[in-house]
Backbone as a ProteinNet text record, in pm:
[ID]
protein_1_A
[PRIMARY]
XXXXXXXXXXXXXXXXXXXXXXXXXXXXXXXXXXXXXXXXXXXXXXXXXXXXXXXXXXXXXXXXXXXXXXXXXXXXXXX
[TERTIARY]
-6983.9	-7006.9	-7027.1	-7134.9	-7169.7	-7053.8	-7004.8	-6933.8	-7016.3	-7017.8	-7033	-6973.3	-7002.4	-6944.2	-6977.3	-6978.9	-7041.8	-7039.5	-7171.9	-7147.5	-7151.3	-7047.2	-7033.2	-7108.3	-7158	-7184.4	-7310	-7392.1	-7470.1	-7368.5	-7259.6	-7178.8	-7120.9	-7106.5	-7014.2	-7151.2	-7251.5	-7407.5	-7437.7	-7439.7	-7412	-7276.8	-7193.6	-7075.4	-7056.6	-7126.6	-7109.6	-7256.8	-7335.4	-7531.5	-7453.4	-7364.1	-7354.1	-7244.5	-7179.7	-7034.3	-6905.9	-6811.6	-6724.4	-6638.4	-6595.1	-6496.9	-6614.5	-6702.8	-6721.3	-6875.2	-6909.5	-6805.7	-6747.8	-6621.4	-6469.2	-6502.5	-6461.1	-6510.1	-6406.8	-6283.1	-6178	-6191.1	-6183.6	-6232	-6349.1	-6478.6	-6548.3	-6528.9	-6461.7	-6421.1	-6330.6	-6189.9	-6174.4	-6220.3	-6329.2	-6405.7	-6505.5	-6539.1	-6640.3	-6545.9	-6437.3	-6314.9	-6285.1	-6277.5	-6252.8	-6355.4	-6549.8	-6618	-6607.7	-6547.9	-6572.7	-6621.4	-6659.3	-6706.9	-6569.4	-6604.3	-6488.4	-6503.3	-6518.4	-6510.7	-6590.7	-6537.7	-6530.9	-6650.3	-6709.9	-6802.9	-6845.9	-6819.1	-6855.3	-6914.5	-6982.9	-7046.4	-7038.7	-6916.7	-6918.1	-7020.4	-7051.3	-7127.5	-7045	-7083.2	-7069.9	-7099.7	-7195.3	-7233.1	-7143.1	-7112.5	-7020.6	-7092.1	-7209.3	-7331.2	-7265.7	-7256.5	-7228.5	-7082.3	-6994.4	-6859.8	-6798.4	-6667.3	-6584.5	-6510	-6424.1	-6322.8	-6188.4	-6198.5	-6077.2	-6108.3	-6222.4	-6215.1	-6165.9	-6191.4	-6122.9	-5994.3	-5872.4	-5723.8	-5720.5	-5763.1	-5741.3	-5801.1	-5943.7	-5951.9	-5892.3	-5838.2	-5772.2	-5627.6	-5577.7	-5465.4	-5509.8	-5565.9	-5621.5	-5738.3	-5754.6	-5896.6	-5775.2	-5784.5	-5728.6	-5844.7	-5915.9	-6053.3	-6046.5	-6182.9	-6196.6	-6242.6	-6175.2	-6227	-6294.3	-6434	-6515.3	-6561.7	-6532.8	-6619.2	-6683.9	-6849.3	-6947.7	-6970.5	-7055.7	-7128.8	-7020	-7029.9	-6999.9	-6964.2	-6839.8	-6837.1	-6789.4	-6708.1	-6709.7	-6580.1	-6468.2	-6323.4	-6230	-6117.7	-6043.1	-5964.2	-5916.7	-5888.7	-5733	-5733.6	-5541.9	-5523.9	-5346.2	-5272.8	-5239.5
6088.2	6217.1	6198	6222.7	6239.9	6341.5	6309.3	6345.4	6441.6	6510.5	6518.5	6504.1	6419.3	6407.6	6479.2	6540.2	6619.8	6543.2	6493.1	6421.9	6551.5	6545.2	6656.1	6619.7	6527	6451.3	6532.4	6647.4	6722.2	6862.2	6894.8	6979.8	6942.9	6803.1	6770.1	6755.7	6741.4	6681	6818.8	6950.8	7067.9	7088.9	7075.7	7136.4	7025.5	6919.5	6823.5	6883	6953.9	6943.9	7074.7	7158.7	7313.3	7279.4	7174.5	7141.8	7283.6	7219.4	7284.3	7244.6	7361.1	7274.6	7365.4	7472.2	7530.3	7453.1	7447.5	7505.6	7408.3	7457.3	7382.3	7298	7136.3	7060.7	7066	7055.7	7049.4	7170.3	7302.2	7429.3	7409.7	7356.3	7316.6	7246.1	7097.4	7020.7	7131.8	7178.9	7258.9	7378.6	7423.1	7523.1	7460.3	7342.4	7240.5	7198.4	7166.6	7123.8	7263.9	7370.9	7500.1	7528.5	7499.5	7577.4	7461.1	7346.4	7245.2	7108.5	7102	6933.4	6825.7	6741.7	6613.3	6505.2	6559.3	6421.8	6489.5	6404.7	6412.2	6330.8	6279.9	6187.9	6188.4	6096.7	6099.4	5979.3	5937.5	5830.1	5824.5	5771.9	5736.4	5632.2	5719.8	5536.2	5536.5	5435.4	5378.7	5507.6	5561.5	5649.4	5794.2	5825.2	5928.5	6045.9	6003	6117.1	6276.7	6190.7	6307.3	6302.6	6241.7	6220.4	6173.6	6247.5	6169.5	6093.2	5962.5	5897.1	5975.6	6059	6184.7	6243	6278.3	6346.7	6309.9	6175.1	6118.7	6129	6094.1	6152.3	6271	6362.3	6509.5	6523.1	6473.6	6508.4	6467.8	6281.5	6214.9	6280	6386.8	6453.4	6530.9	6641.7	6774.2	6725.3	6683.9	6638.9	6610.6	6672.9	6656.2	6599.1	6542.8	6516	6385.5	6311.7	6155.9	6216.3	6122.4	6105.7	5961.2	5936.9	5832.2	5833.2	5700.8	5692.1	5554.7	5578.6	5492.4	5443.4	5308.1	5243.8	5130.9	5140.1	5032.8	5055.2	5189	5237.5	5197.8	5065.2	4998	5007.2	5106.9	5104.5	5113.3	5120.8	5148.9	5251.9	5283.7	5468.8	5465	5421.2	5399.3	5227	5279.9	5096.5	5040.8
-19.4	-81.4	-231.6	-316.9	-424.1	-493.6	-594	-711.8	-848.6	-895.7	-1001.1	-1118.3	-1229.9	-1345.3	-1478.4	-1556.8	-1617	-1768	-1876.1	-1927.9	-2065.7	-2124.3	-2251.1	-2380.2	-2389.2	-2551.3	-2621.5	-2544.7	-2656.8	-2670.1	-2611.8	-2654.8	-2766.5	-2790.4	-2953.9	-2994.5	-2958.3	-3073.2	-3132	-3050.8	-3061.4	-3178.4	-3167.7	-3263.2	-3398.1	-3369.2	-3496.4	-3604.8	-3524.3	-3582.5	-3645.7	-3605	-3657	-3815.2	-3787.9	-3862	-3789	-3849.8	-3743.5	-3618.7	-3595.5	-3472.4	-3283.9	-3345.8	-3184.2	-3187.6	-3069.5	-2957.8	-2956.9	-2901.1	-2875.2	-2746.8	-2785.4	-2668.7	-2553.6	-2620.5	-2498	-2444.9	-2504.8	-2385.5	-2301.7	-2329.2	-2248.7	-2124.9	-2181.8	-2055.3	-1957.4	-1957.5	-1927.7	-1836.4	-1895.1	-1830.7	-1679.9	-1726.8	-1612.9	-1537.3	-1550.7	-1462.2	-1365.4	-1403.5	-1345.6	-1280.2	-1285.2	-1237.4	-1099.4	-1123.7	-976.4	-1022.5	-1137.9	-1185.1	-1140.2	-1107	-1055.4	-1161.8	-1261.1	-1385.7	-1493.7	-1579.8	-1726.9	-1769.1	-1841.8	-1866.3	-2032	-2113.2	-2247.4	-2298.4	-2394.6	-2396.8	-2587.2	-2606.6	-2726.6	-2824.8	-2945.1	-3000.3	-3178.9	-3186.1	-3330.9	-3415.3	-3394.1	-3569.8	-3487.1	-3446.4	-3365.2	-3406.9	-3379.2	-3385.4	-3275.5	-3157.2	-3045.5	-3030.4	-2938.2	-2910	-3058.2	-3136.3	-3229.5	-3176.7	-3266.1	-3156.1	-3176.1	-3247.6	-3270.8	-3127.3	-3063.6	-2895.4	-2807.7	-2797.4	-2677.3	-2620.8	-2755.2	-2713	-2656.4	-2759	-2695	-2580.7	-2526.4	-2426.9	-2316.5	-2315.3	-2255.3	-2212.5	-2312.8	-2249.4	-2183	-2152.8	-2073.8	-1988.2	-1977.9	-1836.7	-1727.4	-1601.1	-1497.4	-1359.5	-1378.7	-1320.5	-1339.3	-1307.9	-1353.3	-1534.3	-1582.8	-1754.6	-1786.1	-1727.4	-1798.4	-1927.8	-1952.2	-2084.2	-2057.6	-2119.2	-2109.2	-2218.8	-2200.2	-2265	-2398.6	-2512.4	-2548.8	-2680.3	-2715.9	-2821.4	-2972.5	-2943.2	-3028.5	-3164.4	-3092.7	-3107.4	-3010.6	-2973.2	-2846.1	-2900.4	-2769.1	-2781.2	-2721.3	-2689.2	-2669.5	-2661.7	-2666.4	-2715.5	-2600.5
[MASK]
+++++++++++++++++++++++++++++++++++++++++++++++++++++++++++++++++++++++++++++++

């Protein structure tokens, strides 16, 4: 059975392009977790154009789903 993961990173490309904190990413994840998404999906990079590495904790606490993170971001996010 196919999964869906929902990948959030133009919702922060969105709230980083506006400055600011909305839209609010963790209410988002949140909200995709509630409509039925089965994972989290973020794809951090170096210039933290889209995903900050400030997101990840917070989201890493509140995602009750799978919480992936892709590709090859180039700090680590817990000890």
């Amino acid at each position: 059975m196919t999964h869906l993961s929902v990948n959030i990173n133009k919702i922060a490309l969105l709230r980083n392009s506006r400055g600011g904190s909305l839209p609010d990413l963790v209410q988002a994840a949140k909200d995709i977790e509630s409509f039925g998404a089965q994972g989290i999906t973020v794809h951090p990079r170096p210039d933290q154009r889209h995903i900050r590495y400030d997101d990840v904790p917070a989201l890493l606490a509140m995602v009750t789903t799978e919480f992936n993170i892709e590709g090859k971001p180039g700090k680590v996010f817990w000890n």
